[in-house]
C-alpha positions as CSV (number, residue, x, y, z in Angstrom):
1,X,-7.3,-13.3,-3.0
2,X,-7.6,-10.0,-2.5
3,X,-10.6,-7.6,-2.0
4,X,-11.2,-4.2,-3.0
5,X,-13.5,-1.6,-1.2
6,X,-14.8,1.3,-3.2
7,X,-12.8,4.4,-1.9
8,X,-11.7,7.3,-3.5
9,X,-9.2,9.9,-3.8
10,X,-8.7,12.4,-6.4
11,X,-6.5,15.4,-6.3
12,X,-6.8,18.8,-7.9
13,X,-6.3,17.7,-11.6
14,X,-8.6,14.8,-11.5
15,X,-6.3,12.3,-10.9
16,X,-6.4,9.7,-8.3
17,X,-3.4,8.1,-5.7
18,X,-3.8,4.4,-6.0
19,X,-1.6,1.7,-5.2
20,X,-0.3,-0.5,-8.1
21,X,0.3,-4.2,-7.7
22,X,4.2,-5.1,-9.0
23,X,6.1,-7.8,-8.7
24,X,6.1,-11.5,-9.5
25,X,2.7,-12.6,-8.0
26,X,1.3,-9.3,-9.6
27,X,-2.3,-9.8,-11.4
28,X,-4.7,-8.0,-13.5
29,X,-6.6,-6.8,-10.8
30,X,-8.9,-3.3,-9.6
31,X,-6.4,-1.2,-7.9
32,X,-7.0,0.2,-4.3
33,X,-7.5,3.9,-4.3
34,X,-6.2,5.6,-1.4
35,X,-8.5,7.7,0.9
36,X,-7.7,11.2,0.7
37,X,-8.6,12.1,4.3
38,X,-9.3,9.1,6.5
39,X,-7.3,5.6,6.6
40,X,-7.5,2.1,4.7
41,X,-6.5,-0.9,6.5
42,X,-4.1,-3.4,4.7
43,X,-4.2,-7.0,6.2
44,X,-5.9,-10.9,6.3
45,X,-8.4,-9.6,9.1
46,X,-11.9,-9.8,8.0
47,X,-12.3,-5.8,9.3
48,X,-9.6,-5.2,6.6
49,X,-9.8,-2.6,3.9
50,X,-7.9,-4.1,1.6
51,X,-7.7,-8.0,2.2
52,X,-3.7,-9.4,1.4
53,X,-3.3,-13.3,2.3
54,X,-0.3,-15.3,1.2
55,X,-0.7,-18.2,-0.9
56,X,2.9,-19.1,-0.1
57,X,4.1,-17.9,3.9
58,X,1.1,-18.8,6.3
59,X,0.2,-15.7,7.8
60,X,3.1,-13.8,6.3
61,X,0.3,-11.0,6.4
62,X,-1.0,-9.7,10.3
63,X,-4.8,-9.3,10.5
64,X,-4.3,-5.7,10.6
65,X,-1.1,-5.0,9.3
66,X,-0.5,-1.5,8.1
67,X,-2.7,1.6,7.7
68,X,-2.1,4.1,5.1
69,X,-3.9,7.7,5.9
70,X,-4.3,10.0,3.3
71,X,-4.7,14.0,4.8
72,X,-5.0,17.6,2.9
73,X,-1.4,19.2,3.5
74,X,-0.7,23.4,3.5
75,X,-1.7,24.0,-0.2
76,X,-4.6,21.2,0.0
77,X,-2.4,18.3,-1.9
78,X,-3.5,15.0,-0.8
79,X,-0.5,13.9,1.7
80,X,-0.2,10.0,2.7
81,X,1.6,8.2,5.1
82,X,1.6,4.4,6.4
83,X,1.6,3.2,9.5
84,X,3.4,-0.3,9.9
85,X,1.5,-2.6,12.7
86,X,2.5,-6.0,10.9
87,X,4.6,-8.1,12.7
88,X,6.4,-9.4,9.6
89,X,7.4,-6.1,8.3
90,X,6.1,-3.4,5.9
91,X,9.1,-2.1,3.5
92,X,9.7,1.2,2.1
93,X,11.8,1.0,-0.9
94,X,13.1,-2.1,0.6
95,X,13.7,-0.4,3.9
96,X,12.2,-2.3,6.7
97,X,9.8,0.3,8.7
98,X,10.0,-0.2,12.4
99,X,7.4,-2.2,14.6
100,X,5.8,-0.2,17.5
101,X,8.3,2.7,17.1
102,X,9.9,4.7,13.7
103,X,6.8,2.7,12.6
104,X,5.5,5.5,10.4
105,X,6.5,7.3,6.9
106,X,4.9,9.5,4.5
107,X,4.5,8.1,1.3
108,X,5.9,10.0,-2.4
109,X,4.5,9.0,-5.4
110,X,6.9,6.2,-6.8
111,X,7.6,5.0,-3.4
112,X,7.2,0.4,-3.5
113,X,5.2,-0.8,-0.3
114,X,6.3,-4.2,0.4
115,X,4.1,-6.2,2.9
116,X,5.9,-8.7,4.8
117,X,9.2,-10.8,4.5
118,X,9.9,-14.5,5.2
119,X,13.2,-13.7,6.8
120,X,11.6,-10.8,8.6
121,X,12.6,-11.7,12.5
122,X,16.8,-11.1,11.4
123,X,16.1,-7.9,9.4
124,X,16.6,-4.8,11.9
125,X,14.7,-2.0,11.2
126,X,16.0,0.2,8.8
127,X,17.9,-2.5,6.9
128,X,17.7,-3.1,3.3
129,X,16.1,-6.0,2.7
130,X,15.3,-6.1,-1.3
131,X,12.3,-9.4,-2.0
132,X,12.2,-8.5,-5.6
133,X,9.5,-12.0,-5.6
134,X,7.6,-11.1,-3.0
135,X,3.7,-11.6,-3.5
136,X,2.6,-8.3,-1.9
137,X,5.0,-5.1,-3.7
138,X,2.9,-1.9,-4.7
139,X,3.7,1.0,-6.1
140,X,2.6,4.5,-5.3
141,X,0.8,5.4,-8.3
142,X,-1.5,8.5,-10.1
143,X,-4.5,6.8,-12.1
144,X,-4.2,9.6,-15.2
145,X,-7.6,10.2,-17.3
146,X,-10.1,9.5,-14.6
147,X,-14.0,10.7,-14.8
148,X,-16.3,9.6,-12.4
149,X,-18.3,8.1,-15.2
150,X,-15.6,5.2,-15.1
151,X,-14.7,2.6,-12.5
152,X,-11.7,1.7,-14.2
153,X,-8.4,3.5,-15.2
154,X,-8.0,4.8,-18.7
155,X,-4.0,4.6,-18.0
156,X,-2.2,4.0,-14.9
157,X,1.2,6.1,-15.0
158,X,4.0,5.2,-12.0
């Protein structure tokens, strides 16, 4: 299940950073748009911005288990990092982030986000540690051919 919260970022040429489910778990689902300045919350808390609960690995997920902050850098571009706080991992590119410190990153567009890993607790941080079927891999995305006339993306380019 997941659940989506209306946010919304778009940068100068009308485009918006989302995050684009991959994988093979991945469904036809609304995409979480990333907050341009402020934070969302990724975990199976109830305070959670964007709700993630595994179907297969119980509580694979923390209740709060990353945050990804989205701020205006020199020449006002949207800017976004992620803040790993799950105890099971966050990956970058299936680099495992670190827990409590080199916990942070800043995200490129292209960059996968996966959430947890079963075999987290023997993965050092830093490691490559690829999960190509995990349920929770994104994408760092720009949804092309937005107006604010539509909730949903004409296209979605990676």
């Amino acid at each position: 299940m997941i659940r989506i919260e209306a946010l919304s970022s778009k940068d100068k040429a009308g485009s918006m950073k989302v995050l684009k489910e991959v994988g093979a778990y991945a469904v036809d689902i609304s995409t979480p748009i990333l907050k341009e300045e402020g934070s969302v919350s990724v975990g199976r808390g109830p305070k959670a911005d964007f709700f993630l609960d595994s179907a297969v690995t119980l509580r694979l997920i923390s209740r709060i288990h990353a945050f990804i902050t989205g701020f205006k850098g020199k020449d006002s571009t949207p800017t976004f990092t992620i803040l790993n706080n799950g105890l099971n991992g966050t990956y970058i590119n299936d680099i495992k982030m670190g827990y409590l410190t080199d916990n942070k990153c800043v995200l490129q567009q292209g960059d996968k986000i996966t959430f947890g890993h079963p075999g987290c607790a023997s993965i050092e941080a830093g490691e490559y540690a690829p999960q190509d079927d995990s349920e929770f891999q994104f994408i760092v995305s720009k949804q092309v051919a937005w107006t604010p006339e539509l909730s949903a993306p004409l296209s979605v380019e990676a």
